[in-house]
C-alpha positions as CSV (number, residue, x, y, z in Angstrom):
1,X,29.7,7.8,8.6
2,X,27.5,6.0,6.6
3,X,25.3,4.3,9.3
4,X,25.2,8.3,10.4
5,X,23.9,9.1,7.0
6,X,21.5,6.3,7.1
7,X,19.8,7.0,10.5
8,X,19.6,10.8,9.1
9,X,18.0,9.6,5.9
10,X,15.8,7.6,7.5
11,X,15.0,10.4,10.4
12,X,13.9,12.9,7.6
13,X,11.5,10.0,5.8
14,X,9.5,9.0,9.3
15,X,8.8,13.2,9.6
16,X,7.9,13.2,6.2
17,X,5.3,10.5,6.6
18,X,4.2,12.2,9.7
19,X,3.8,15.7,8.2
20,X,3.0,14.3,4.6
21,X,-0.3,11.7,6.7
22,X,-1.3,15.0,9.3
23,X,-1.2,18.1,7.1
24,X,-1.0,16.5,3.3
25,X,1.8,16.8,1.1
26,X,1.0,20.3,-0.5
27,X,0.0,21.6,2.9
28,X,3.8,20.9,3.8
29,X,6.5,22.2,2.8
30,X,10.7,20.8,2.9
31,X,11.1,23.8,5.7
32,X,8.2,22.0,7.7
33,X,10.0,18.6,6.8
34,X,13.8,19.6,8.0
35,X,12.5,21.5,11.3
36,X,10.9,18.4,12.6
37,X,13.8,16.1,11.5
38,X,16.5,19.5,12.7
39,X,18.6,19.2,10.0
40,X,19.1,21.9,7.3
41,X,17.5,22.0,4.2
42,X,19.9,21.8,2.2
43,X,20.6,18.3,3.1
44,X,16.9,17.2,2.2
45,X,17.5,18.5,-1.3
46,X,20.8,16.5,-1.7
47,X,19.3,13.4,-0.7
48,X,16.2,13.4,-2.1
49,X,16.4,16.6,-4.7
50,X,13.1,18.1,-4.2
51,X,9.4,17.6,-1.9
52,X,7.7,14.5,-5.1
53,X,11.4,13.1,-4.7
54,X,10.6,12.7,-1.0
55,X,7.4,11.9,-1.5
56,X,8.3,9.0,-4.3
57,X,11.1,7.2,-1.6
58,X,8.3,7.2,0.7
59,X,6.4,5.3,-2.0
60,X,9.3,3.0,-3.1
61,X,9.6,2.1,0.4
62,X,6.4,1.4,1.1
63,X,5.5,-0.5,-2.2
64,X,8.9,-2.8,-2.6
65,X,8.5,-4.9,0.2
66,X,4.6,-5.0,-0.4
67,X,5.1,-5.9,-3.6
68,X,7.7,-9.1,-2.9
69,X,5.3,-10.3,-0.4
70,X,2.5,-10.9,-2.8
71,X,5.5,-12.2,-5.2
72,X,6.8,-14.7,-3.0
73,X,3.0,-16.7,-2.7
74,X,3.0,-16.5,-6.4
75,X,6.4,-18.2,-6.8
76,X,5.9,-20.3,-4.0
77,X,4.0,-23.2,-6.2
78,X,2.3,-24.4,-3.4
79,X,-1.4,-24.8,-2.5
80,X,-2.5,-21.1,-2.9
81,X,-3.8,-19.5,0.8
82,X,-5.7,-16.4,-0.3
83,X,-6.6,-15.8,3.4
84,X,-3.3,-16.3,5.0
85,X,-2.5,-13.6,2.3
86,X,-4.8,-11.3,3.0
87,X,-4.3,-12.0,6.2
88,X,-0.2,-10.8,5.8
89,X,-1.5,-7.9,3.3
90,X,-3.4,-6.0,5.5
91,X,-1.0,-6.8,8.6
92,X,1.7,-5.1,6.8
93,X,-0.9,-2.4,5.7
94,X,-1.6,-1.6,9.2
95,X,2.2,-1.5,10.4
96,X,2.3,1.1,8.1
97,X,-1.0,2.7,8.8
98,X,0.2,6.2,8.0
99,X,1.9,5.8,4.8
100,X,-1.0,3.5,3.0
101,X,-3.7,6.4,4.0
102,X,-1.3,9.0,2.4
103,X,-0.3,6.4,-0.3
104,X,-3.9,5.5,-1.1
105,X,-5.3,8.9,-0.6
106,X,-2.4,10.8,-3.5
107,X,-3.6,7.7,-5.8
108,X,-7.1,9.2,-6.0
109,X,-5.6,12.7,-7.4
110,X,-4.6,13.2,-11.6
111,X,-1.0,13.7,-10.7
112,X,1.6,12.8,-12.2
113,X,3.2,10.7,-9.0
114,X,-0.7,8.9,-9.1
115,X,0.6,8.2,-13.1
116,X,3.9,6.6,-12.6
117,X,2.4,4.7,-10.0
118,X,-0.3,3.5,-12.1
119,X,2.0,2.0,-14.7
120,X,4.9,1.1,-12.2
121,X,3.7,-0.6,-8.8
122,X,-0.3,-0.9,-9.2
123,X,0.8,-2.7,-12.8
124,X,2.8,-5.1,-11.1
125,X,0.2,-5.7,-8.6
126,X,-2.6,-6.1,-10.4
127,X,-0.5,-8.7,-12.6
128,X,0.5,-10.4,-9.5
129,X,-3.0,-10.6,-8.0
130,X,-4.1,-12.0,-11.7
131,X,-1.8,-14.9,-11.3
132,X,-2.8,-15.8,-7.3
133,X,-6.6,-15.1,-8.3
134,X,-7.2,-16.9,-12.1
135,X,-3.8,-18.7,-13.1
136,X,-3.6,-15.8,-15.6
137,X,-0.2,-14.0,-16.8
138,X,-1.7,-12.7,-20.3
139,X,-3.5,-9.4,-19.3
140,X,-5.5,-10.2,-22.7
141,X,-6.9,-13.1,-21.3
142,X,-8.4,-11.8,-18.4
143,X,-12.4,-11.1,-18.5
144,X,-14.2,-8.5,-17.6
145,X,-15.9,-10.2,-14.6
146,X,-12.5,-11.4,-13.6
147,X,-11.5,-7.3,-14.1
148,X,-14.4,-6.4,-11.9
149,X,-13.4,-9.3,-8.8
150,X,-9.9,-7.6,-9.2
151,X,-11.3,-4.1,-8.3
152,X,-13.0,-5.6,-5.6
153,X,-10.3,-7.6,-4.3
154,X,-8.2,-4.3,-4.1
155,X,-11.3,-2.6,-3.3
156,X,-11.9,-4.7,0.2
157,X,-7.8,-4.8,1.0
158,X,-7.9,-1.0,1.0
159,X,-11.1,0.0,2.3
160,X,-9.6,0.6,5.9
161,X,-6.6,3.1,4.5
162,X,-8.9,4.8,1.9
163,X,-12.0,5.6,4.5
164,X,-9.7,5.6,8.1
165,X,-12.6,7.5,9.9
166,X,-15.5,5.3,8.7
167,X,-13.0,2.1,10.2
168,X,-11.5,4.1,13.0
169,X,-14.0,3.1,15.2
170,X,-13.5,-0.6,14.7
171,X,-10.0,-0.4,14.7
172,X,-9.5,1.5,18.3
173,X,-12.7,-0.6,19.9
174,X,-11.7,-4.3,18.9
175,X,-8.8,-5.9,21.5
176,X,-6.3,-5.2,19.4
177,X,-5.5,-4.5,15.7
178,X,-4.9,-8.5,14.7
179,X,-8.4,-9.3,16.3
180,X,-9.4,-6.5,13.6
181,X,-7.4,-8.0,10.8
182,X,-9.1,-11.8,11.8
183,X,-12.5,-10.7,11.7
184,X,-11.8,-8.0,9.1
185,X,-10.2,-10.9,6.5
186,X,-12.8,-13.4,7.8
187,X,-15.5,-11.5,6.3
188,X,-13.7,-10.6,3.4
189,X,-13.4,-14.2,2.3
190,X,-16.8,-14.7,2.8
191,X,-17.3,-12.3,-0.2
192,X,-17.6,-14.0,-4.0
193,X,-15.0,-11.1,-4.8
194,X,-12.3,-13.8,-3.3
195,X,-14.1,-17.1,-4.6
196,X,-13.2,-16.4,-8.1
197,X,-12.4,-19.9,-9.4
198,X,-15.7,-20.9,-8.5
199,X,-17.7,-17.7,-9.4
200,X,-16.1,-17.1,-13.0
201,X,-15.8,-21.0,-14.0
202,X,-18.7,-21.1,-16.1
């Protein structure tokens, strides 16, 4: 019964990514939702309560396992690979192509989801990136050039989820998505954004 529950669950957050990605989440509604998934509404309210409750699974599952990954390089105390990371980052972005669009894009709106994310998830990451990028857990420490490389860092890792149409073309024309993600990182490290060390020594 429960693995039954599970699979439904799960059914009713894939055609809510779908719906949420294609139409946006105020141009769809929990009938829209439950009609694609055929199950009644009813039982979309009792698992998730409402359409943001949807919506914020959606963003727990998307951000938790995100979020870990960057976590276990920081706790790894090994040489640090910024590449490799990236690398792995946007991998897992692209797996997930629809959700870090829809993500990405309700993130740029004054809503109170784009809020609680702000001090929940994008808190944690931006703390996380501080450690991998300066040796830095003491937001008060950090500078504002180190700020800036931060933006850009998040800036570069996003760019393809936040602009799909300007990258669409790369993506679909390239061999395959991880020749994208290669050249894609290859350039990125090439930037000073990911040199920090170096650039904000002096």
């Amino acid at each position: 019964m429960m693995n039954r529950q599970n699979t439904t669950r799960q059914k009713v957050l894939d055609v809510a990514s779908q719906l949420f990605y294609s139409q946006g989440f105020n141009g769809t509604s929990v009938r829209d939702i439950a009609n694609r998934a055929q199950v009644n509404v009813s039982l979309i309210h009792y698992y998730f309560k409402s359409k943001q409750g949807l919506f914020e699974s959606l963003a727990v599952h998307y951000f938790e396992p995100y979020l870990e990954m960057i976590e276990d390089e920081v706790n790894a105390n090994l040489e640090q690979n910024l590449e490799s990371l990236v690398k792995r980052i946007l991998q897992y972005k692209q797996e997930h192509y629809q959700l870090s669009c829809l993500v990405n894009r309700e993130l740029t709106l004054n809503t109170v989801f784009a809020r609680e994310m702000l001090v929940t998830y994008l808190a944690k990451e931006n703390h996380l990136f501080t450690q991998l990028l300066f040796n830095k857990t003491n937001k008060l420490e950090i500078t504002y050039k180190e700020k800036m490389c931060l933006v850009q860092l998040k800036g570069l890792l996003n760019a393809p989820f936040v602009m799909p149409l300007e990258f669409q073309e790369s993506l679909l024309t390239d061999t395959s998505v991880s020749h994208f993600i290669d050249v894609y990182s290859s350039l990125m490290m090439e930037r000073k954004a990911l040199k920090a060390k170096r650039v904000f020594s002096v």
